[in-house]
C-alpha positions as CSV (number, residue, x, y, z in Angstrom):
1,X,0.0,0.0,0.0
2,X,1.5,3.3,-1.1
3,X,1.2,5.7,1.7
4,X,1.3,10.0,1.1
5,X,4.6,11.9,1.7
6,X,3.1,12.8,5.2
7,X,2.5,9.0,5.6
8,X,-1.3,10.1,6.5
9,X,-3.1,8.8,4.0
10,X,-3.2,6.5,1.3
11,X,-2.0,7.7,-2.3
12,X,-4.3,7.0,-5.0
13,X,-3.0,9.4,-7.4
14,X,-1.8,6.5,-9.5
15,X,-5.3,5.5,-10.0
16,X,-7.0,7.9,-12.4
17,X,-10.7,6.5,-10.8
18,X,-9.5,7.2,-7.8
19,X,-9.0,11.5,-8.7
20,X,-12.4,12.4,-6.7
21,X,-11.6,10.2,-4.1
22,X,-14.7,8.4,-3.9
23,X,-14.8,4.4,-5.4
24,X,-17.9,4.3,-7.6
25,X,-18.1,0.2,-7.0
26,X,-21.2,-0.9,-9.0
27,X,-22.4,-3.7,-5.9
28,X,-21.8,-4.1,-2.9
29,X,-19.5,-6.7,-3.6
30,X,-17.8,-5.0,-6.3
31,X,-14.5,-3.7,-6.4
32,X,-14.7,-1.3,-9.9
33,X,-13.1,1.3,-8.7
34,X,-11.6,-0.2,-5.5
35,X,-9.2,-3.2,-6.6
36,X,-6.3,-1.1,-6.1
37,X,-6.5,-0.2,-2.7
38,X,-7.4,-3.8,-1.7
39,X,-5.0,-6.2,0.8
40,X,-6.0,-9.3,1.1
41,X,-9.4,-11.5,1.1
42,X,-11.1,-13.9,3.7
43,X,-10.7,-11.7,6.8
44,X,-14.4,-10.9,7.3
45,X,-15.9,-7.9,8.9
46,X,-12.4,-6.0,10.0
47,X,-12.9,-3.0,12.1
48,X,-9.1,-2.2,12.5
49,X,-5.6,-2.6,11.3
50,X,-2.8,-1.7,13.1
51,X,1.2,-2.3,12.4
52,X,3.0,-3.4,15.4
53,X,6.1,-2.6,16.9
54,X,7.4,-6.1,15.2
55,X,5.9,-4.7,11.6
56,X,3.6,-7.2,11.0
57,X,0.1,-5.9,10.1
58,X,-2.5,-7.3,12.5
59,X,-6.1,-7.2,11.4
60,X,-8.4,-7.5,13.7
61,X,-11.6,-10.3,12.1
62,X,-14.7,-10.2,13.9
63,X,-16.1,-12.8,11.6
64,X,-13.8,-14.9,12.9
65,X,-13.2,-14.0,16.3
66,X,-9.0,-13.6,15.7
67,X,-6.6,-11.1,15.1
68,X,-4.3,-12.2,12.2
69,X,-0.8,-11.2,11.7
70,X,0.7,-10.3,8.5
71,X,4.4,-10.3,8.4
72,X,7.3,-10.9,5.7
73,X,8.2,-14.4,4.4
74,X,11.5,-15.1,6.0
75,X,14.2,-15.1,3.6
């Protein structure tokens, strides 16, 4: 995920659809204009994300009643 200079935000300016800053999806299960800003699948309802201390990404899954933690394949 490309972040803003101010590391605030998320930059979408590579992603002409994106210019108004709105994703026109056509469903609600469609990802027109939002399948460049999305991180992964299968997580359910997810009401937070957080990076750690560690790095790792931690998303929080109230669907399935976890937090998962995304880190780097070791090398």
């Amino acid at each position: 995920m490309r972040l803003t200079a101010d590391r605030l935000h998320v930059d979408v300016s590579a992603d002409p659809r994106l210019a108004d800053f709105v994703a026109d999806n056509l469903g609600k299960f469609d990802g027109t204009e939002s399948d460049t800003l999305l991180i992964g699948r299968g997580f359910g309802i997810t009401p937070d994300i957080e990076q750690g201390p560690d790095g790792a990404l931690y998303v929080v899954s109230l669907t399935d009643n976890v937090v998962y933690k995304i880190s780097r394949r070791p090398s």
